[in-house]
Structure formats: structure tokens, C-alpha cells
C-alpha positions as CSV (number, residue, x, y, z in Angstrom):
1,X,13.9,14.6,-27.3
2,X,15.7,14.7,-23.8
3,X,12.6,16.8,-22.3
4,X,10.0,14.4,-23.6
5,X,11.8,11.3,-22.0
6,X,12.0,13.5,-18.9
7,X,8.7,13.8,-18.9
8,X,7.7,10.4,-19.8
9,X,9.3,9.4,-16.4
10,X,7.9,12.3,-14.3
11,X,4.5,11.6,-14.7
12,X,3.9,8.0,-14.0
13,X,6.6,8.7,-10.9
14,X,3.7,11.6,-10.1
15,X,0.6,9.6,-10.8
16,X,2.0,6.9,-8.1
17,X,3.2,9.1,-5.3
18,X,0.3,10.8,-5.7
19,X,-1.6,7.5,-5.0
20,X,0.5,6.5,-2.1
21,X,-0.4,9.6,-0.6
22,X,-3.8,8.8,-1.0
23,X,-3.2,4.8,0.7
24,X,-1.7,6.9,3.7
25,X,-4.2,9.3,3.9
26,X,-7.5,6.8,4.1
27,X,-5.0,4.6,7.0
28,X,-4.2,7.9,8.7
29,X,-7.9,9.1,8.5
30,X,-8.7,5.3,10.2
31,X,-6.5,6.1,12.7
32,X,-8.3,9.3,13.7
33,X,-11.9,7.1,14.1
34,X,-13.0,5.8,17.1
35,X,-15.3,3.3,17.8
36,X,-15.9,-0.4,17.6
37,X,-14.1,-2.8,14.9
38,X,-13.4,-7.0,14.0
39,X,-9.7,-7.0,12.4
40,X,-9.3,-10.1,10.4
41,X,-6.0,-11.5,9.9
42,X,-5.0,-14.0,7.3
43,X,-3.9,-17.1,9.1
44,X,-5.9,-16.2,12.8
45,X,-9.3,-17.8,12.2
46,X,-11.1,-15.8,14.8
47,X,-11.5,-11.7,14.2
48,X,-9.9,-9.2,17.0
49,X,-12.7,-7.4,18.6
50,X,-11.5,-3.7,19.6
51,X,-14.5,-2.5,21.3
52,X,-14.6,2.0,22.0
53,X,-10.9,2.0,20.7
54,X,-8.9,2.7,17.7
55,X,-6.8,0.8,14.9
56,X,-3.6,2.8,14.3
57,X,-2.0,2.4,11.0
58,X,2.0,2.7,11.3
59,X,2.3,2.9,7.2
60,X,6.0,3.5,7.3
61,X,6.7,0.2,9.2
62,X,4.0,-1.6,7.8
63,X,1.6,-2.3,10.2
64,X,-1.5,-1.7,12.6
65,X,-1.6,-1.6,16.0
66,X,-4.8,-1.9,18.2
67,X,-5.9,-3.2,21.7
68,X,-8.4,-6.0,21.3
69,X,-10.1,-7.8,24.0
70,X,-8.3,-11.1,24.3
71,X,-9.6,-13.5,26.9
72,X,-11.5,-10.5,28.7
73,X,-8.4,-8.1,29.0
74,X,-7.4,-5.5,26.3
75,X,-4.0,-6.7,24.9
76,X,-1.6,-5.2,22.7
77,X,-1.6,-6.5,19.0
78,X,0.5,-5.3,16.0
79,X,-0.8,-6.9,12.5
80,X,1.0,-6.4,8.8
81,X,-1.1,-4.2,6.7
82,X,-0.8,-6.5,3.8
83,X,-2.8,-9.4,5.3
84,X,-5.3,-7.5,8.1
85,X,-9.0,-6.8,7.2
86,X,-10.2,-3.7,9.4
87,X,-14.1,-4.1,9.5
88,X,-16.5,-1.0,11.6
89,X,-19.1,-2.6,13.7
90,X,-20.6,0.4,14.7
């Protein structure tokens, strides 16, 4: 009895790390591409324009960061993952 309500705890505590993993993986593997992007962020009702750069996804702390052109000059931005909207232009 005491190994099958071990096990009934193990697995969905498996099934959801192992989907976490997966969250990080696809934001680390978006870190890793290059090229042009429009980030979205709820509340900002123009997109960021990064232009031959990169979004980096900081999953621990929760956010991106990126250089978008703002007002012709590229400019740090950091954006919560829960409300940003990463589209590829290119």
C-alpha cells in the first residue's frame, strides 16, 4: 500500500518536471536563434522590433531580454515571460 501511494506521487511529480524541462528547452533553443523578431507585450500597444539580434529567455527569473530599436537606437528591454508574445519576422 505504502509503495503504490509512493508511486502515485512520483509520477505526476515526473510527468511535470519533465514538461518544465521541455518550456526551458523551446526558450533556451529561442535564445540560441538569431535573426529578426516583433515582441508583443500585453499592455504596450506597439510591438518591439529586434532587427539581426536575439531574445534571451532568463526562465529562472522570469523574463526576456532583447535590444529593440526604440526611436532609432537599440535599447535595452526586459519583458515577463507570462505576458510577452515573441513573433520571427524572418
Amino acid at each position: 500500500m505504502r509503495n503504490k501511494l509512493l508511486l502515485v506521487l512520483l509520477i505526476p511529480m515526473a510527468a511535470l518536471s519533465g514538461c518544465d524541462k521541455v518550456n526551458n528547452a523551446s526558450r533556451t533553443f529561442d535564445t540560441m536563434m538569431g535573426g529578426d523578431y516583433k515582441v508583443y507585450v500585453q499592455g504596450i500597444d506597439e510591438p518591439f522590433s529586434v532587427n539581426d539580434g536575439k531574445v534571451t529567455s532568463v526562465p529562472d527569473k522570469g523574463y526576456y531580454v532583447y535590444y529593440p530599436t526604440i526611436e532609432g537606437k537599440e535599447r535595452l528591454v526586459q519583458s515577463p515571460i507570462q505576458i510577452t508574445t515573441i513573433i520571427k519576422m524572418d
